[in-house]
Structures are given as structure tokens and as C-alpha cells.
C-alpha positions in Angstrom: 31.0 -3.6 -5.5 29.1 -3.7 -1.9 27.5 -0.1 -2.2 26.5 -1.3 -5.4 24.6 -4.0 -4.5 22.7 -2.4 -1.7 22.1 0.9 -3.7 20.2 -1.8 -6.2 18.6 -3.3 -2.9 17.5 0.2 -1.2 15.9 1.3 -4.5 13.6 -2.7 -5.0 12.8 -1.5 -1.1 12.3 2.5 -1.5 8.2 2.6 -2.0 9.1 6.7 -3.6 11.3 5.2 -6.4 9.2 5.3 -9.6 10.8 2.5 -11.0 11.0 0.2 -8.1 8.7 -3.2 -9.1 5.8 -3.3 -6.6 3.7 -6.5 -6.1 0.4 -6.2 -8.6 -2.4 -5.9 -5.7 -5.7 -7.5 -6.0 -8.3 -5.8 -7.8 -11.2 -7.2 -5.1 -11.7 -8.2 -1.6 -10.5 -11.6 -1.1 -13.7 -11.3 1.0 -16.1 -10.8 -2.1 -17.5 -14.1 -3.3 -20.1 -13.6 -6.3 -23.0 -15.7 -5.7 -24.2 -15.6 -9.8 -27.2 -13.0 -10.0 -28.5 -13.4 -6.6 -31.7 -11.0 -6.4 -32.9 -10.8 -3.5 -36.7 -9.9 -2.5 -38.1 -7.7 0.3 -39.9 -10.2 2.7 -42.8 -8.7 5.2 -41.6 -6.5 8.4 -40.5 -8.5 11.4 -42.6 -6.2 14.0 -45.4 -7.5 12.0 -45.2 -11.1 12.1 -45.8 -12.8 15.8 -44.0 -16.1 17.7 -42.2 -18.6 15.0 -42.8 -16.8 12.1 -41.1 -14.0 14.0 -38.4 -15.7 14.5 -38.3 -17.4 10.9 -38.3 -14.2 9.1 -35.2 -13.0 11.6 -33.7 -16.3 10.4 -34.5 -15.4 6.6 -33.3 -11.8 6.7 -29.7 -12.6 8.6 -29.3 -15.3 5.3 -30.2 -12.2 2.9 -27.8 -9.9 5.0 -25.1 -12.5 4.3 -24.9 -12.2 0.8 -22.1 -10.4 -0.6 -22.6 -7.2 -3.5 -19.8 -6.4 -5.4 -19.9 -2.3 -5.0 -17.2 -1.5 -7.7 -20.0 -1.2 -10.3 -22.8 1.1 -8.0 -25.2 0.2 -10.5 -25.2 -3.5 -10.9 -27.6 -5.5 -8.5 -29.3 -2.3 -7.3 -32.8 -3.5 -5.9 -31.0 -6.0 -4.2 -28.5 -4.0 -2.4 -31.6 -1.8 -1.4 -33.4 -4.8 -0.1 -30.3 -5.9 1.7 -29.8 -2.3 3.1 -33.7 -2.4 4.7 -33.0 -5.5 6.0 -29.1 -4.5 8.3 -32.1 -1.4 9.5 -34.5 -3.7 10.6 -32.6 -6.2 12.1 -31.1 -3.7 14.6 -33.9 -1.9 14.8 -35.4 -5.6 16.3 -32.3 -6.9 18.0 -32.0 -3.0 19.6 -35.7 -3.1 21.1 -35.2 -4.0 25.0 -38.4 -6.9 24.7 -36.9 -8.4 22.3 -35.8 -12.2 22.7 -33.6 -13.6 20.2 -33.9 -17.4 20.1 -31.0 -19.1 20.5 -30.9 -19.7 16.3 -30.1 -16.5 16.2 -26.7 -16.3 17.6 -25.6 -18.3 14.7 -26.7 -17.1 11.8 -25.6 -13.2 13.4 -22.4 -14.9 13.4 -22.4 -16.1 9.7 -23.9 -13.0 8.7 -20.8 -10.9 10.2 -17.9 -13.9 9.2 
């Protein structure tokens, strides 16, 4: 009656057992929050602005880099994915030049970006 009883156990355990009932797994990222239609627009080139408003539009990118796409659908949100994508290479391209200073701001919204 034992070896029937772990037999029953071994196959709920064995992942290769066909029949063997398997926790339903998530269909998403518990990451992934949808934010409702968010559409994001290109804003001008850092390099381009000077002082603050240098240091704004760092602050204003990071917020648009935050934003979570749902990538299950490749078609859906598009532009703003594109947009978003511009941004990541611009912001490295910035925070990678050796004269650039990143205010102290920037440290955490890099982190909120990335959490």
C-alpha cells in the first residue's frame, strides 16, 4: 500500500509525466503594469538643449523610459515603443559622454527607470 502511495507521489512530482497536474503559469510579467493607452511623444535631442533645460529633458526622457509596453502584441503601441527605444539611445549616448554631469536628480529617476 506504501509503493502505492509514492508511485502516485513520484508521478504529481515527475515534470515528463503527461498527465501530471502542473501549476497554470502566468500569462504576463508580474512586472508589466498597463498604464491605459499611454502614447508617448518624441521630445527635442538632449545635446541640443543647454543648462536646466538640459537637465529637464534628461528628467522627462528617464519618466518616458519608465513606462512599461506590453510586447506580446508587436503591433500595439508602436510609435510609442519607437519613441521609447530613441530615448534608452540617447540617454546612454548622454550619460556615456565623459563631460557629462548628471545632476544629482538624476540618480533617482535612473533608479525608477530601472526598478
Amino acid at each position: 500500500m506504501a509503493g502505492l502511495n509514492l508511485l502516485k507521489l513520484v508521478d504529481r512530482i515527475d515534470p515528463f509525466n503527461k498527465s501530471a497536474k502542473r501549476p497554470r503559469k502566468s500569462d504576463g510579467s508580474s512586472r508589466y503594469r498597463f498604464r491605459g493607452g499611454v502614447e508617448l511623444q518624441p521630445l527635442p535631442l538632449i545635446r541640443d538643449a543647454h543648462g536646466q533645460e538640459q537637465n529637464s529633458l534628461l528628467t522627462k526622457k528617464l519618466y518616458q523610459c519608465s513606462i512599461l509596453f506590453d510586447f506580446d502584441d508587436p503591433l500595439m503601441d508602436i510609435k510609442s515603443k519607437e519613441v521609447k527605444r530613441l530615448a534608452l539611445n540617447e540617454i546612454i549616448e548622454f550619460i556615456g559622454n565623459p563631460k557629462t554631469l548628471l545632476p544629482e536628480s538624476a540618480y533617482s529617476e535612473i533608479i525608477r527607470m530601472v526598478r
